[in-house]
N, C-alpha and C positions, 0 to 999 in steps of 0.2 A: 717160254717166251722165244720168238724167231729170233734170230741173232745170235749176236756173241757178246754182246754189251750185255753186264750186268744190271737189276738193277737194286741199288742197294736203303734197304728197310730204314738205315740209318741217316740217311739225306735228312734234313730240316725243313719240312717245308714252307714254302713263302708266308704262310701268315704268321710262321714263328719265328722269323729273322726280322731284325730291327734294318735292312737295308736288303735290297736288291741285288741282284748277282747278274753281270752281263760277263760271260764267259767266252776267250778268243781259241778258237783252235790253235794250235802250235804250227801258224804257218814257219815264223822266226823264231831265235834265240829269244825267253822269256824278257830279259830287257832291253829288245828291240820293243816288243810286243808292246810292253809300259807307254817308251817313249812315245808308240804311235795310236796308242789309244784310248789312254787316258782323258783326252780333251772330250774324247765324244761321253766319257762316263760322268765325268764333272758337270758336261752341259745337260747329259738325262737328270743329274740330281737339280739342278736348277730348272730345268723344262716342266718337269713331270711333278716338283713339291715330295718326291720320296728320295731317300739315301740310296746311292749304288753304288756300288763296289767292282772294282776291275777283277775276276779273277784270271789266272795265268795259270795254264798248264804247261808240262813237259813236251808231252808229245799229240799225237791226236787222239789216242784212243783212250785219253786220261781228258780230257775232254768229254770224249759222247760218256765215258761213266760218269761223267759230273753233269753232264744232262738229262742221263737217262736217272741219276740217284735221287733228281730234283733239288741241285744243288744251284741250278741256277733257274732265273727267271725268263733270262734271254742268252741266246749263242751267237755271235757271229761264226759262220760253219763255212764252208767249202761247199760247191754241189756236190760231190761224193759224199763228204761228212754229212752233209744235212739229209741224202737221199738213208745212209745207213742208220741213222739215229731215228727216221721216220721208221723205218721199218723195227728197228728194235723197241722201241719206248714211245711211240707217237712224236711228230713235230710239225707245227705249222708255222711257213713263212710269213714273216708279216710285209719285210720290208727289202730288198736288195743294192747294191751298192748303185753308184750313178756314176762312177768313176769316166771324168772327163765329159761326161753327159752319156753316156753310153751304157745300153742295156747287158753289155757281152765282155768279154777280155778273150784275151790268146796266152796259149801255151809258145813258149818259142825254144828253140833247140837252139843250145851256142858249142862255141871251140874257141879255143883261146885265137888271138886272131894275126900270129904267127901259124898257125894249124897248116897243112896243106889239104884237108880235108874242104870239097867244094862242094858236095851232096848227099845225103844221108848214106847212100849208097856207098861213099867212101868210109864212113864208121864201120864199113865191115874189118872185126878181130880186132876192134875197139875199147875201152872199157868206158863205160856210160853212168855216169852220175844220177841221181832219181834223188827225191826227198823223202818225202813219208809214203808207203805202197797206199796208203788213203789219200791220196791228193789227188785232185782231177786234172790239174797242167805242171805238175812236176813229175805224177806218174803214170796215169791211164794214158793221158791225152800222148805223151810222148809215144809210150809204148805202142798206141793206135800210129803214129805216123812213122816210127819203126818197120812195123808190122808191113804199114804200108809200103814203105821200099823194100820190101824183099828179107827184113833183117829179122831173123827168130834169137829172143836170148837165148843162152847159152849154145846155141850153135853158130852165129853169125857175131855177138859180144860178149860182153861180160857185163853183169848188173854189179851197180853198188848202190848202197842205201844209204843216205845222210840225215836223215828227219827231217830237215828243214831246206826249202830255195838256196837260202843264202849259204848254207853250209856245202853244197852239193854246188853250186858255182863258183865258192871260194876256190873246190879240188878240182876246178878247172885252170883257174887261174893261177894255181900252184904246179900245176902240171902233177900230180894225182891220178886223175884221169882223163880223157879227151875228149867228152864232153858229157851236157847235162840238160836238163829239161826243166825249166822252170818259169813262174808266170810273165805277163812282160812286162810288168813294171821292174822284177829285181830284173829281168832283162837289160832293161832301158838303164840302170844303176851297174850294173856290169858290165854293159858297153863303156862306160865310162874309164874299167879298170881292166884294160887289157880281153876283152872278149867281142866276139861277133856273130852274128845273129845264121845258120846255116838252114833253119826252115822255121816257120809262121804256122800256127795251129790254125783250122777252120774256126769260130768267132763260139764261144761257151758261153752258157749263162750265168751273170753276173755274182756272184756272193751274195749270200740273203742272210737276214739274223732272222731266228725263227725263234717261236715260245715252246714250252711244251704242248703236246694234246690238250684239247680242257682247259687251256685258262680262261681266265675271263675275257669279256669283251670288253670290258670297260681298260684293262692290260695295254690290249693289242686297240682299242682306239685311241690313247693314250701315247701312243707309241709312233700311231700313223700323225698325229696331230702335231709332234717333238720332230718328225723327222724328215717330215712330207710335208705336210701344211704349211707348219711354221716361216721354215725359210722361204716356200713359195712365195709367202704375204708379207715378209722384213727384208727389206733391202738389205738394213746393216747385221741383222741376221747372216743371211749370205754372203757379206763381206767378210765378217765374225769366220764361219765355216772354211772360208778361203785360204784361212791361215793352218787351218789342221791338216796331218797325213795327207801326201794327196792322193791314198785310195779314198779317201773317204771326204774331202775336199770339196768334192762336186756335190756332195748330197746322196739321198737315199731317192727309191722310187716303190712302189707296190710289187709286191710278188706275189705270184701264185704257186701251186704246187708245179700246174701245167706247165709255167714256165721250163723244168727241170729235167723234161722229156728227153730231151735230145741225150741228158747224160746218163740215163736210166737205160736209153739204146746202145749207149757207149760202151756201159759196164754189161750186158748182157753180150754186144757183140766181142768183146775179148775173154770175160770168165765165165761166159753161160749164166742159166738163172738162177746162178746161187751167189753171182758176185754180190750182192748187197749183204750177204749173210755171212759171206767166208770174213775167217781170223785174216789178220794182217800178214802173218805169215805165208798163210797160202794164197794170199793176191804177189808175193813177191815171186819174181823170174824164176820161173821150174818149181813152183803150188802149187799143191793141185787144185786150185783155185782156176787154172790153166785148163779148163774142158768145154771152149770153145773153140766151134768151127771155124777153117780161115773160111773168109770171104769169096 
């Protein structure tokens, strides 16, 4: 099997669990994770007439093994998770986030905002915050606007690795290290607690929940009707929704694979074509996961 994602005989599959499993990547601390997504699994078990269950993982890559083992029926994933778990195990998008009405988010680069630091170019002989090396705007995406100021890890910074957004902005705000790369909502919640915004990623596509390969259609029409349609056609529906997460707030919208292109270019223009396949390990700073050309 391509990849490095297992996939394990022992998963249960859907027809033999008494509820459904919508599984979160490890953007957050597990009980963040809870707090902010629970409401949408409560409301699939009222929308759709079947039992679902929140699962929670550690980190990311305990995730794509609990998707690719068929331990869940839906992901919410990352474009990099979702691009890698496609490739390892099959996935298809069904749905993507809407967050603020919007198809896209950013990556944004901070410093605590005493920092004297005023352009990427000043994080030279810096040490740089990252979440999980599988994230698309707390690690690729940074590492592309690095890249793009002139700055190569380990000869221009230092990498460090936190698993998650918030824990990788906290050691900014702690003074840990001087700065970090993460999406811009906890941006916009970190501005709030001593940090400032030092560059803006080009615009990503959006977060999608995706099934496995092969499910049914009856699944994934199911799914479009709960999370697209519905609110479309219920006013107090969308009022209802206004009160959840506000990544998830605005609603869903349709996704395609094609959507996902620009970050398939992303990950081949910094680790060549093997980034969707390489371990975790060798996507982090000096991997050889590292045998792409500069631009």
């Amino acid at each position: 099997m391509p990849g490095v994602l297992p996939v394990f005989p022992e998963g249960a599959s859907p027809e033999l669990r008494a509820s459904r499993r919508l599984g979160v990547v490890g953007f957050y601390n597990p009980r963040l994770l809870y707090a902010k997504y629970q409401q949408l699994v409560d409301y699939l078990t009222e929308a759709t007439g079947e039992a679902w269950e929140l699962e929670v993982t550690l980190d990311y890559e305990e995730t794509l093994q609990a998707f690719c083992s068929g331990k869940l029926d839906l992901a919410y994933l990352g474009p990099f998770s979702y691009l890698r778990v496609k490739e390892a195990c099959g996935a298809e998008p069904v749905v993507r986030l809407n967050t603020g009405g919007s198809a896209t988010y950013r990556s944004v680069i901070m410093v605590r905002r005493d920092s004297p630091c005023r352009s990427l170019f000043d994080l030279r002989g810096k040490v740089f915050a990252f979440g999980s090396p599988l994230s698309t705007s707390s690690h690729l995406m940074p590492r592309l606007m690095l890249r793009e100021a002139g700055l190569e890890p380990g000869r221009d910074f230092v990498c460090r690795y936190f698993g998650h957004h918030d824990r990788a902005a906290r050691a900014v705000v702690l003074g840990d290290v001087e700065a970090c790369g993460v999406r811009d909502i906890v941006g916009a919640r970190f501005a709030r607690r001593g940090l400032k915004i030092l560059a803006r990623s080009e615009p990503i596509p959006n977060f999608p929940l995706v099934v496995p390969e092969g499910s049914s259609k009856e699944l994934r029409k199911t799914l479009l009707e709960a999370l697209v349609d519905a609110p479309k056609n219920d006013p107090a529906l969308r009022e209802r929704m206004r009160k959840w997460d506000e990544e998830i707030s605005t609603g869903f919208a349709l996704a395609l694979d094609a959507d996902y292109d620009p970050v398939r270019h992303l990950v081949t223009r910094l680790f060549g074509p093997g980034g969707l396949t390489a371990s975790s390990a060798d996507l982090q700073c000096g991997g050889r996961g590292m045998n792409a050309s500069r631009p």
